[in-house]
N, C-alpha and C positions, 0 to 999 in steps of 0.2 A: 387522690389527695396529693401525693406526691408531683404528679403535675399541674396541679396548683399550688405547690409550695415554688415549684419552678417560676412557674409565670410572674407570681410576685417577686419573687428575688431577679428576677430579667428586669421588671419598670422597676422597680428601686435602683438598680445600679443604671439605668439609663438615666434614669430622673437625676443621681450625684450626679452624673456627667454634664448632665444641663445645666446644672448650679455652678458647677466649676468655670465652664464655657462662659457662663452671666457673670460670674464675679469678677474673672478676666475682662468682658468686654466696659463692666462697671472701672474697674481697677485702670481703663485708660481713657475713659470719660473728659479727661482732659489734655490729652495725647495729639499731639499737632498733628493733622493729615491719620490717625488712628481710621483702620477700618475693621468694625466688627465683625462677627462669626457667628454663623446661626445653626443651626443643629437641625436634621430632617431625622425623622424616627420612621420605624417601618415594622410590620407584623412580623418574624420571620415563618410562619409558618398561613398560608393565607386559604381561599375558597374549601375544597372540599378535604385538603388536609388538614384545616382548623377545624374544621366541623364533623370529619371522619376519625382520622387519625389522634388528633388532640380533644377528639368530644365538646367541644367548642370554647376551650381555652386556648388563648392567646398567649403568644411567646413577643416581646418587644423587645426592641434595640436601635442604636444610633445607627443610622446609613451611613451619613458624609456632616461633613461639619465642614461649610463653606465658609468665603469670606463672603461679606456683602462689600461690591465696592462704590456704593451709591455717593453721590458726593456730598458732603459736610458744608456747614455752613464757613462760609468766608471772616475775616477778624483782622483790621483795619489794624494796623500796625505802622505805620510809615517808616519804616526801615527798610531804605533802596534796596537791600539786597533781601527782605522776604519776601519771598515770590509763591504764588498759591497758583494753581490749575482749575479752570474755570471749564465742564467739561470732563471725556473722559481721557483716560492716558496719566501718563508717571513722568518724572525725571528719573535719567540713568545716571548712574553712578559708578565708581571703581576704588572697589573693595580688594588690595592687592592684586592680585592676576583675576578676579570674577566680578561681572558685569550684574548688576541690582538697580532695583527699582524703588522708587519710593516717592509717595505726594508729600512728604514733609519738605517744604521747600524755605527750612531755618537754614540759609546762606550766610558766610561770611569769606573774607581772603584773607589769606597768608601775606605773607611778608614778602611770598616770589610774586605775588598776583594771582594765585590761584584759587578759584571760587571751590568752597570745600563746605560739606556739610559741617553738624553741627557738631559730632564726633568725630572728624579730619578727614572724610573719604572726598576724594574729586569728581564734582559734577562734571559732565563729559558733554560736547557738544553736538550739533548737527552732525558731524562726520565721525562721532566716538570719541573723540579726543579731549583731556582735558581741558577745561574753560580755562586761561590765563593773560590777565589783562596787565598793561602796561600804564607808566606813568596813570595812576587814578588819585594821590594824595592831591586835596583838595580838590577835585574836581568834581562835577557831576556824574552822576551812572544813571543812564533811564534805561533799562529793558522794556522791550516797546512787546506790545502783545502774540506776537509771533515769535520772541525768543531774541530779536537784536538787542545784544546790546550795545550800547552808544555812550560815549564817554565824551564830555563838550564838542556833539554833534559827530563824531567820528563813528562809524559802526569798526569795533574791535572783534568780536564773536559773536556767535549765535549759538542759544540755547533749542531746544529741539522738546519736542511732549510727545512720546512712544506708549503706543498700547499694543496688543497682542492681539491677535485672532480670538483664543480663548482663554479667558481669564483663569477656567480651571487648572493651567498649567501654572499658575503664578502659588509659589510656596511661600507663608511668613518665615523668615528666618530669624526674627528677631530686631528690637533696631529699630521697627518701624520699616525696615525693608524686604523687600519678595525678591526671591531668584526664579526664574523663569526656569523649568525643568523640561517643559517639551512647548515644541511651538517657538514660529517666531514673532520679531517683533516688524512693528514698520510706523509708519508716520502718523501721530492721529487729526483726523480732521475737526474742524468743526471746534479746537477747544481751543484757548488763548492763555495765557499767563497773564495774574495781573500782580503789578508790581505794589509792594507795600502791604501786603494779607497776609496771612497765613488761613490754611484751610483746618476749622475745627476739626477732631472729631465725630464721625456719623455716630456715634451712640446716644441714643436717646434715654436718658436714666430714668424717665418715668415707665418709660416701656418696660426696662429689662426690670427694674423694681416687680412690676404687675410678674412679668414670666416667672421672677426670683421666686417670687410668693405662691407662685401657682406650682412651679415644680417643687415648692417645698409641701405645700400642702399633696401633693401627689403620692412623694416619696413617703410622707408621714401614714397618708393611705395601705402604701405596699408594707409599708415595716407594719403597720395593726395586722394586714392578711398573713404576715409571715408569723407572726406571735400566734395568731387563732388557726393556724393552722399544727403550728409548735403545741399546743394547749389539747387538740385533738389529738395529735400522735400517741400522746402521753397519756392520756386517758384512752386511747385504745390499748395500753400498753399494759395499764392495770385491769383491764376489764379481762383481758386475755384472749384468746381465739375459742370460737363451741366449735367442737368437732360434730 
């Protein structure tokens, strides 16, 4: 009995964790470039030690809780400097002394010319360096789909789309931005920038709505087993033990 009091209290507290995970991924449903998070669960206790050892109770729990970084729908904006990734890959940035990543490509410039998120950090170019353009007041800015950009026909810099070998080394830190913790990075192919977008959010609110409900109803499941199990103890407790 006792290890089935275990097993439901192991899915219940994985099942909060999935609700949390969904309300988050609900909670930036409208988050420029946001990319959600999916939860894999796993037995801990599997073949002949589920069914020897645990008599065939099941012990559950979260594995990993990845990002998904599938790409978002695009959102027509005509502001020359919002710039969205078509494709995979990030724009890099500089966060005092630490190099980040992020698909939110809400652009603006300073007053030196320098192209800066939307919180002030500096987007960085082809070579690392930050982007800084000259004479641009009333002029045209086209960023052409590989990253030039061109100012009344002049290319000034060049922006660059960086992915990683494996995306598992990419951590949220917050912000809408990843720091890359192992693994490098290098050139990605195949994707384009297109100037005037913004890249929605991959969250699908019907989807996570349907998981909400489901791991609620799940969770609601393990708390009855933990109660009818509670309800058993207590009445073996008054009946007492026959010698």
């Amino acid at each position: 009995m006792v290890s089935g009091k275990y097993s439901a209290l192991a899915g219940a507290v994985a099942r909060e964790q999935a609700m949390a995970n969904i309300s988050n991924n609900l909670a930036n449903v409208n988050t420029t470039g946001f990319k959600k998070d999916r939860i894999s669960f796993e037995s801990i206790l599997r073949g002949s030690r589920q069914t020897g050892q645990a008599k065939g109770i099941n012990y559950s729990r979260i594995r990993t809780i990845g990002t998904d970084f599938s790409q978002g729908a695009l959102k027509v904006t005509d502001n020359p400097l919002d710039l969205a990734i078509q494709g995979q890959g990030f724009f890099k940035i500089r966060q005092g002394k630490r190099t980040l990543y992020t698909r939110d490509g809400s652009f603006h410039l300073d007053s030196n010319g320098m192209l800066k998120t939307a919180d002030g950090f500096s987007v960085l170019n082809e070579s690392g360096q930050p982007v800084q353009l000259t004479e641009t007041s009333g002029r045209k800015i086209t960023i052409a789909e590989d990253g030039g950009i061109i100012v009344d026909g002049q290319v000034q810099d060049r922006l660059q789309v960086f992915t990683v070998d494996d995306p598992a080394g990419l951590k949220k830190i917050g912000g809408n931005r990843f720091a890359l913790e192992q693994g490098t990075d290098r050139t990605a192919e195949g994707s384009r920038i297109v100037q005037g977008s913004l890249e929605t959010s991959n969250v699908n609110m019907m989807e996570e709505m349907v998981m909400m409900i489901n791991s609620q109803r799940r969770f609601e499941a393990c708390h009855k087993a933990l109660k009818s199990y509670s309800t058993i103890a207590e009445k073996n407790g008054e009946l007492g033990t026959v010698g």
